[in-house]
C-alpha positions as CSV (number, residue, x, y, z in Angstrom):
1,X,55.1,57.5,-7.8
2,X,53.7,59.7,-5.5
3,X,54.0,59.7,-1.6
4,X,49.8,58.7,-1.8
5,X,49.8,55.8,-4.3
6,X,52.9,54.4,-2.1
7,X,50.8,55.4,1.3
8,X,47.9,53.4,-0.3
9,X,49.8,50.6,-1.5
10,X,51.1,50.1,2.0
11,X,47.7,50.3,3.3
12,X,46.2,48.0,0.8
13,X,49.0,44.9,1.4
14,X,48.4,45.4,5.5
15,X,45.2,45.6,4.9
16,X,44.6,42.6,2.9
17,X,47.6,40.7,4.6
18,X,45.5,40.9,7.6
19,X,41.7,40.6,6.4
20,X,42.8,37.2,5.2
21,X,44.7,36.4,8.3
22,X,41.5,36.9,9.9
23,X,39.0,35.1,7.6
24,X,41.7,32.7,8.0
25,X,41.4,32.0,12.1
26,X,37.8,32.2,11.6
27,X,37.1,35.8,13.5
28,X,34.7,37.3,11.3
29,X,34.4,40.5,13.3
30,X,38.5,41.6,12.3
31,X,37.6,40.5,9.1
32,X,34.7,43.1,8.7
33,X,36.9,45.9,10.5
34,X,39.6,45.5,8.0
35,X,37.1,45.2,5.3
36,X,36.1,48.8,6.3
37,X,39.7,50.2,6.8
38,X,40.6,49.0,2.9
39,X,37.0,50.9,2.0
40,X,38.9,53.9,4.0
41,X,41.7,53.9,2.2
42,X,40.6,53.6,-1.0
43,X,38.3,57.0,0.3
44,X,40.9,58.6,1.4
45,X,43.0,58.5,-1.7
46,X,39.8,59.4,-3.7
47,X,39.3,62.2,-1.8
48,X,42.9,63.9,-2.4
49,X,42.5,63.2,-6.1
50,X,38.9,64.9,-5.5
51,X,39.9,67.8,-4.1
52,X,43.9,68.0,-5.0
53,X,44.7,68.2,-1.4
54,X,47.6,66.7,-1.5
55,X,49.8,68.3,1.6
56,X,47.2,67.9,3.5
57,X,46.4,64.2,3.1
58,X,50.0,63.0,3.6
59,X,49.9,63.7,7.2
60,X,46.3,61.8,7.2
61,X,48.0,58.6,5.9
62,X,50.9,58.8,8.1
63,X,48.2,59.1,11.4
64,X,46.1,56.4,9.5
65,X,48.8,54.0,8.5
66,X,50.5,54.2,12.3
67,X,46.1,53.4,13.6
68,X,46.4,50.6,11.1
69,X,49.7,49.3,13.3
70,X,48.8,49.9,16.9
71,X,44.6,48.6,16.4
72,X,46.2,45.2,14.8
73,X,49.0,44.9,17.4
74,X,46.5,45.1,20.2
75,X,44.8,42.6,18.9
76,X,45.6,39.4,20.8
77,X,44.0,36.8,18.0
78,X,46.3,38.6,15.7
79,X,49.6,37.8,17.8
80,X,51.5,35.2,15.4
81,X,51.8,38.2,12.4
82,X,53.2,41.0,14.8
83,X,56.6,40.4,12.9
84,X,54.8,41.1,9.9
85,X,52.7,44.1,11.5
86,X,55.8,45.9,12.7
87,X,57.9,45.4,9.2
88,X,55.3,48.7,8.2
89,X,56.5,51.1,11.0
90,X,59.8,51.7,9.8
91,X,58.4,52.9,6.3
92,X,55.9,54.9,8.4
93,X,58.8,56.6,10.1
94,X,60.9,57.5,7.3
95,X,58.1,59.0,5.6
96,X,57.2,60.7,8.0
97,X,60.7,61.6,9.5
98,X,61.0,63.0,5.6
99,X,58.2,65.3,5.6
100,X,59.0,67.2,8.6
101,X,62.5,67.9,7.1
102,X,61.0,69.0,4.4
103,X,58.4,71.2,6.3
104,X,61.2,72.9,8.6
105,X,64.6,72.6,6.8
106,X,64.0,72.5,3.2
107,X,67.6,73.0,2.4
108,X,68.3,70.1,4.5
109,X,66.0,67.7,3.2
110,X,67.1,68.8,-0.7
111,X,70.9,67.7,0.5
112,X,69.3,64.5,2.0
113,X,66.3,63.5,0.0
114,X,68.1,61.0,-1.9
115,X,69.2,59.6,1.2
116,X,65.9,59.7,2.6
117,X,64.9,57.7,-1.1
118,X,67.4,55.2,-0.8
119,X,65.9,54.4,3.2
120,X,61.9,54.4,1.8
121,X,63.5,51.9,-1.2
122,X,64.9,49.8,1.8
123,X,62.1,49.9,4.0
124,X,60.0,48.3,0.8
125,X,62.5,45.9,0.6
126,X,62.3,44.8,4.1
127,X,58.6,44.7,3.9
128,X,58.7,42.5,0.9
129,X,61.5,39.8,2.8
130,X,59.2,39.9,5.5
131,X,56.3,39.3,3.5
132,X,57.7,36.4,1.6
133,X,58.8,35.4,5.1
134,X,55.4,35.1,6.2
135,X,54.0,34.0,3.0
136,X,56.3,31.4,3.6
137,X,55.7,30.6,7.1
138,X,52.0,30.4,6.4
139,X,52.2,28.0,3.7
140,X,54.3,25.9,6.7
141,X,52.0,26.6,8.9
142,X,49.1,26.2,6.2
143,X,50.6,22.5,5.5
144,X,50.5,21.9,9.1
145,X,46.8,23.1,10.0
146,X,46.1,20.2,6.5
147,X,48.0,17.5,8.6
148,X,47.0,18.1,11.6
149,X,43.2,18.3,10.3
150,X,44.1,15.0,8.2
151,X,45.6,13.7,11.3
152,X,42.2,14.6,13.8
153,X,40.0,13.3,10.5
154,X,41.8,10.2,11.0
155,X,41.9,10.0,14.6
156,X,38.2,10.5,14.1
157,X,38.0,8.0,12.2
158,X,39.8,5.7,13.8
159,X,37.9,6.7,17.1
160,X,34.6,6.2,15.0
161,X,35.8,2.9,13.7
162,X,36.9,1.8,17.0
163,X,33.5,2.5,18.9
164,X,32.3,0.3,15.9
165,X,34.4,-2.7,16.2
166,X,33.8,-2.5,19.9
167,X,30.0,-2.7,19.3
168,X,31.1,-5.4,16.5
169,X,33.3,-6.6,19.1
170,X,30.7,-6.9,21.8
171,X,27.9,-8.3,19.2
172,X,30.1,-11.3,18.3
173,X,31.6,-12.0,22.0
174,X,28.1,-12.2,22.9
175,X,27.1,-14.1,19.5
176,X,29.8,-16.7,20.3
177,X,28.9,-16.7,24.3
178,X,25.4,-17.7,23.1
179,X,26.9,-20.4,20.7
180,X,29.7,-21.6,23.3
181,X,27.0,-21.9,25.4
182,X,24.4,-24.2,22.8
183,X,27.9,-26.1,22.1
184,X,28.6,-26.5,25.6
185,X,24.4,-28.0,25.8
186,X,24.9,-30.1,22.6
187,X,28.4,-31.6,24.0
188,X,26.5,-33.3,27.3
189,X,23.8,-34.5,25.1
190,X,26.4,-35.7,23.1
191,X,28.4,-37.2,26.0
192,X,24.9,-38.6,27.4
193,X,24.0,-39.9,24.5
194,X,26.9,-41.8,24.0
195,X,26.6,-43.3,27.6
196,X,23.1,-44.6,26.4
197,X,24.5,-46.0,22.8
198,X,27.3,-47.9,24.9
199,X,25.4,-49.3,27.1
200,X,23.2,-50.2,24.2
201,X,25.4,-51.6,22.5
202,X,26.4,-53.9,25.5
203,X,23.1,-55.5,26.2
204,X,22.5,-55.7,22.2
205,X,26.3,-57.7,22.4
206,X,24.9,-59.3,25.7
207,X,21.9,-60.8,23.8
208,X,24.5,-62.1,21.3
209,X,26.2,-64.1,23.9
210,X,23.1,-65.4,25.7
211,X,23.7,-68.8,23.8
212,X,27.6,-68.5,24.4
213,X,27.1,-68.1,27.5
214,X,24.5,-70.8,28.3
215,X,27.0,-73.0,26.7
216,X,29.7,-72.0,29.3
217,X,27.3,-73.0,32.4
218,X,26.4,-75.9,31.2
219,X,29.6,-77.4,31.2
220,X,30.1,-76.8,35.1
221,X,26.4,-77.5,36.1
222,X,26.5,-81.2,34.0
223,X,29.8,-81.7,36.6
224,X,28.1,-80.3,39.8
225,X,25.2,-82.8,38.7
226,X,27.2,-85.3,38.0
227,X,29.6,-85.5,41.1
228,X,26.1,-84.8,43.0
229,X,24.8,-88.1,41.9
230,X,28.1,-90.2,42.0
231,X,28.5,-88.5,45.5
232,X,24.7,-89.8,46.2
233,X,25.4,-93.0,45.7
234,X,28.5,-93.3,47.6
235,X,26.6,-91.9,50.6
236,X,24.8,-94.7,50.5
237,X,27.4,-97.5,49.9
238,X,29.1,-95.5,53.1
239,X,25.8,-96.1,55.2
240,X,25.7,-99.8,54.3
241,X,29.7,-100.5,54.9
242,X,28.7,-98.7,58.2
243,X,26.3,-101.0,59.2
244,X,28.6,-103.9,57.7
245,X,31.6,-102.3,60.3
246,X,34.1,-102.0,57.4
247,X,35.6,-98.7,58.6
248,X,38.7,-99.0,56.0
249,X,36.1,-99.0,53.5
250,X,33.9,-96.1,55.0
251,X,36.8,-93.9,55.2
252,X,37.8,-94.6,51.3
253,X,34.1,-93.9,50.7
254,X,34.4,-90.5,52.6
255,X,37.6,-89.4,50.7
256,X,35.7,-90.1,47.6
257,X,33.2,-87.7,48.8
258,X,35.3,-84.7,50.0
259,X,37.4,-85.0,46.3
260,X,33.6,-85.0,44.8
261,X,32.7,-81.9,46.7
262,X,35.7,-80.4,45.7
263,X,34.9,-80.6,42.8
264,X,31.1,-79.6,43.2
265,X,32.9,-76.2,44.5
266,X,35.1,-75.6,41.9
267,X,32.6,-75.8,39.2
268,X,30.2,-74.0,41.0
269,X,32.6,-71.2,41.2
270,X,33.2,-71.2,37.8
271,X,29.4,-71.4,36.9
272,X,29.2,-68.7,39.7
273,X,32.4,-66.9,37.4
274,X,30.5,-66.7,34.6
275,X,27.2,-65.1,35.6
276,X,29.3,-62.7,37.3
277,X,30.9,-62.0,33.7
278,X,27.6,-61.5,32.0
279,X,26.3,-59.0,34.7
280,X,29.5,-57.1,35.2
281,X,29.1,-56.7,31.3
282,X,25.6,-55.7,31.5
283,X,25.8,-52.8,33.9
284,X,26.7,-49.7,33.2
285,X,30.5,-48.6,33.2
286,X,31.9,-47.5,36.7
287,X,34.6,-46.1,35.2
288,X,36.6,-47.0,38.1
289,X,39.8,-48.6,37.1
290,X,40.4,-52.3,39.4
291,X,43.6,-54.7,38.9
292,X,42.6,-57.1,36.3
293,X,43.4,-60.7,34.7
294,X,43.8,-59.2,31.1
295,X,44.8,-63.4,29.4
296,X,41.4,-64.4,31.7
297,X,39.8,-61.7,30.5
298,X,40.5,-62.2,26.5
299,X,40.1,-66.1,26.8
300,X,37.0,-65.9,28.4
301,X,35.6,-63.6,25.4
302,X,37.1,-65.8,23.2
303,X,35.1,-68.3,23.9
304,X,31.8,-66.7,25.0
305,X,31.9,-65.1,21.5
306,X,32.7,-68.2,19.6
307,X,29.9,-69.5,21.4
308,X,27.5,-67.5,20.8
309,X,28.4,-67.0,16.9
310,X,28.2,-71.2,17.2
311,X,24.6,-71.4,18.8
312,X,23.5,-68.9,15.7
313,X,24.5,-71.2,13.5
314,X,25.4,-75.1,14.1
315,X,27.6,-75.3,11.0
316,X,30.4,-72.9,11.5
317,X,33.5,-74.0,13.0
318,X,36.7,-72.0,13.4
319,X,40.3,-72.4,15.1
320,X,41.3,-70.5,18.0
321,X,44.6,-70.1,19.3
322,X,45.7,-67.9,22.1
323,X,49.2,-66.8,22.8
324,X,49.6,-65.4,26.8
325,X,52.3,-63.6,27.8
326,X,51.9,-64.7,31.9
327,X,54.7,-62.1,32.6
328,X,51.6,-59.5,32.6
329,X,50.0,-59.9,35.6
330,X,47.1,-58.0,36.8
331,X,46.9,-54.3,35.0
332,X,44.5,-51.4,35.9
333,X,41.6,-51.3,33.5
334,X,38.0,-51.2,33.5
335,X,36.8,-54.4,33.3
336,X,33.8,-53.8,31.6
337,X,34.9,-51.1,28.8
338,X,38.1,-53.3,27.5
339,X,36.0,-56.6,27.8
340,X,33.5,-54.2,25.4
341,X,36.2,-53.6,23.2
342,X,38.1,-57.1,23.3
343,X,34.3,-58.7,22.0
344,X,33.4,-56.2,19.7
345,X,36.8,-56.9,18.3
346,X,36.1,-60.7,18.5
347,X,32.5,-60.4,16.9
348,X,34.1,-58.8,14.1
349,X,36.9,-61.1,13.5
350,X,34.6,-64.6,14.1
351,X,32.4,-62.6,11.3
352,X,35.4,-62.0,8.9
353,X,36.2,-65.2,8.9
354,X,32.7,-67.1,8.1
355,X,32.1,-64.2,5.4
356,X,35.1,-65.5,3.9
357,X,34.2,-69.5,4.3
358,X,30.4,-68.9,3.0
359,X,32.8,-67.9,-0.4
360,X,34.1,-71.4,0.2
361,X,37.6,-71.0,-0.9
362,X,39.3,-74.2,-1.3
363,X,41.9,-75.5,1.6
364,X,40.4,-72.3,4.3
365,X,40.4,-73.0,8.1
366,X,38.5,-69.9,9.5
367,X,41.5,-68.9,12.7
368,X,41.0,-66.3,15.1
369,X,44.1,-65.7,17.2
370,X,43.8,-63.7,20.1
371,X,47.5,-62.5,21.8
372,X,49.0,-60.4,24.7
373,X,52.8,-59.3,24.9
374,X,54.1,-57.3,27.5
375,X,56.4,-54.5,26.0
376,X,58.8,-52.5,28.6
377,X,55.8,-50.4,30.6
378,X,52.8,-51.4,27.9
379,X,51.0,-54.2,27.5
380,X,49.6,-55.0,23.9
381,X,46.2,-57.5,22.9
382,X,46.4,-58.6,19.0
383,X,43.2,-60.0,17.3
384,X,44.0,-61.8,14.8
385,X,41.7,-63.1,12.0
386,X,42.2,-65.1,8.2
387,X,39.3,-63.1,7.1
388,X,38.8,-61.2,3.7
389,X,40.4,-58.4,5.7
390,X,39.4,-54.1,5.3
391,X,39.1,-52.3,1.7
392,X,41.8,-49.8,1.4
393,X,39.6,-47.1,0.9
394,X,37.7,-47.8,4.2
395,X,40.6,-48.0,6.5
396,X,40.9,-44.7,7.4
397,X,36.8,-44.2,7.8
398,X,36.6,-47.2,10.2
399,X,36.8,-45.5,13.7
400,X,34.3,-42.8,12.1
401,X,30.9,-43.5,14.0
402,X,27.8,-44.9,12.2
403,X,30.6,-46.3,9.4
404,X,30.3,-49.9,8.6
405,X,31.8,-52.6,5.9
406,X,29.2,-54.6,7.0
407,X,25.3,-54.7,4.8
408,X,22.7,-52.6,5.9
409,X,21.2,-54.0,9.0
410,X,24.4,-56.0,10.0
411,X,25.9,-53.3,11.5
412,X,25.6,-49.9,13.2
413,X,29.0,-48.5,13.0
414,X,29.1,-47.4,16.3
415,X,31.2,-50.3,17.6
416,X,34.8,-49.5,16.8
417,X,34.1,-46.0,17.1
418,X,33.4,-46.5,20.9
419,X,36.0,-49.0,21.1
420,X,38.2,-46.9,20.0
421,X,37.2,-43.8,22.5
422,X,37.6,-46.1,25.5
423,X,40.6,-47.2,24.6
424,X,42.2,-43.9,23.8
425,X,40.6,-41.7,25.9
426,X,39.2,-43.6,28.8
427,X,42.5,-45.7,28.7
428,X,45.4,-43.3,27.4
429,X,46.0,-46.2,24.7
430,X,46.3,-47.1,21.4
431,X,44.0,-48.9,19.3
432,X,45.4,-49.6,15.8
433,X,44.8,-52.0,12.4
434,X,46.7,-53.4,10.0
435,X,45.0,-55.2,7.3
436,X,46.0,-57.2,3.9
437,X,42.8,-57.8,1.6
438,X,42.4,-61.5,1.2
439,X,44.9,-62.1,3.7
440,X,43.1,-60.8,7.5
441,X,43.2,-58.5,9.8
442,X,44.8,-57.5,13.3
443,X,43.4,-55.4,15.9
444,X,46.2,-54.1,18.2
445,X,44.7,-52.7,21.6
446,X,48.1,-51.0,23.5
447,X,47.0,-49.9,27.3
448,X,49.6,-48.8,30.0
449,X,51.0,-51.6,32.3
């Protein structure tokens, strides 16, 4: 090989090495300048063949080689490959070392041209280490540049994605804002509605036990009228033994009449008791909780209720039994919710019970028990009835509002279901069933003591 096919060789690799090191980092500018410096060397070794100028080139290549070095190393952009750059200079240096020996001491060079040989052979050889070096380092850095632009693609992504879900994000806060906010609207017409149904339902139950309750008066009124008119006529048997002088007599007459208007009082009080009952019943919930009789309380229901099932119809009759406990005392309740929920209670059991006697079973006594126990710090009220008692399949569905056992238009379904919320949530109590078709069925109200 002649010293110009290696010179251009050398010049081609740079050349290339660092036109595609350019293209590379994107400076188009290098790229064309290189571009123009292989078009040179390709003229350049055209040009010696040309004109068989050969002696005269070699010094042009060494001059145009070493430009090639010092215009890349200047270049800043082209700073990571200045390992690579520099791996040409020592073949540049030998060669031309070598041609100035052989220019001023031929005899010299001849002794030490294979010397000179063996250094150009080397000088390939490290320019081919260091370009596999850097071919290698490339492809590192190559892989790197592809992860790293994965990477920021990703990151992109993600940053895209996430500007997304924080519009998504924002959309369905404000989405469910809006909706907490209709909930929030539908909940107090719920909870207002409700109000209204209950206090519905109490004057429709009040209307129920207009009879009962007319029954109850008129058993203390037909006393105060009585003891009025026995106490009438003793006033007057007083005035005549007064006029007679019989004081003995007068003041026998006179205890008569202070135990009659003893009486008079007590009665009135209970008539005065009862209308009481009807319109603490009536009115609308306080929701204030006030010590409480809870055995007055269930008897009087008891028997209102029976009452007024009794003035609906003249030919049912039923057995009632009550079981106090009188350890209980006076608990804190609202009067007019658990008396709500002790009559709705009753109403159903009293019309369990003449269901089952219209089937006329043979030996039945229609029996309503009604019960309170004490039990450590909780006081329990168990309605009891003899009745046909609850399907299996409705049990669980009979606290569910607007569900009923009962025939259409018997029944709104709305009565243990609000039973059931004052007792557990206006309360903190239990209200429970237990139920044997055939057999009855037991209500179990449990309040705190």
């Amino acid at each position: 090989m002649s010293f110009s096919v290696e010179s251009l060789v050398v010049s081609i690799i740079l050349t290339q090495r660092l036109r595609k090191l350019a293209k590379l980092r994107q400076l188009p500018k290098l790229e064309v300048v290189f571009k123009y410096i292989l078009f040179a060397s390709l003229a350049i070794f055209l040009l010696e063949g040309a004109l068989s100028i050969y002696f005269v080139v070699k010094w042009v290549w060494h001059f145009f080689l070493l430009g090639i070095i010092i215009y890349a190393i200047r270049q800043e952009a082209l700073k990571v490959s200045r390992m690579f750059i520099w791996a040409f200079l020592p073949y540049i240096i030998i060669s031309f070392v070598g041609d100035i020996a052989q220019l001023v001491a031929k005899n010299y060079f001849n002794k030490w041209e294979d010397y000179i040989d063996t250094a150009t052979l080397l000088t390939f050889m490290w320019m081919a280490a260091i370009l596999f070096s850097q071919n290698r380092q490339n492809k590192i850095a190559e892989k790197e540049r592809i992860k790293k632009q994965h990477e920021d693609e990703v990151n992109r992504a993600i940053a895209i994605r996430k500007v997304e879900l924080e519009g998504l994000v924002e959309e369905r806060t404000a989405e469910l804002t809006r909706q907490k906010d209709e909930l929030e609207h539908a909940l107090s017409d719920l909870r207002t509605t409700q109000t209204q149904l209950i206090q519905s339902e109490k004057m429709a139950s009040l209307g129920e036990l207009t009879a009962g309750i007319a029954h109850e008066i008129q058993n203390p009124l037909n006393f105060v009228n009585n003891f009025s008119e026995v106490s009438t006529e003793l006033i007057r048997e007083m005035v005549e033994e007064v006029d007679k002088g019989n004081k003995d007599e007068v003041k026998a007459i006179a205890n008569d009449l202070v135990q009659n208007l003893e009486k008079i009082n007590h009665h009135g009080k209970r008539a005065d008791a009862i209308v009481k009952g009807m319109l603490q019943h009536s009115r609308s919930s306080s929701s204030v909780k006030e010590p409480t009789d809870i055995n007055a309380l269930a008897d009087e229901y008891l028997r209102l209720s029976y009452h007024g099932l009794r003035a609906k119809d003249k030919s049912f009759n039923a057995t009632l039994k009550t079981d106090f406990d009188e350890s209980i005392g006076e608990i804190n309740i609202i009067p007019q919710d658990i008396g709500r929920v002790i009559l709705n209670l009753l109403t159903n059991a009293f019309y369990a019970v003449k269901e089952k006697k219209n089937e006329r079973p043979e030996n039945y006594e229609p029996t309503v028990t009604v019960s309170t126990k004490k039990i450590n710090n909780r006081v329990e009220i168990s309605i009891q009835d003899n009745g046909n008692g609850i399907p299996q399949k409705a049990l669980d569905k009979i606290f569910q509002p607007f569900f009923t056992t009962k025939p259409t238009g018997q029944g709104t379904g709305l009565g243990l279901s609000l039973s059931y919320d004052i007792v557990t949530k206006g309360h903190n109590g239990e209200l429970k069933v237990k139920t044997v078709e055939g057999e009855g069925t037991t209500f179990i109200i449990n309040l705190p003591a």
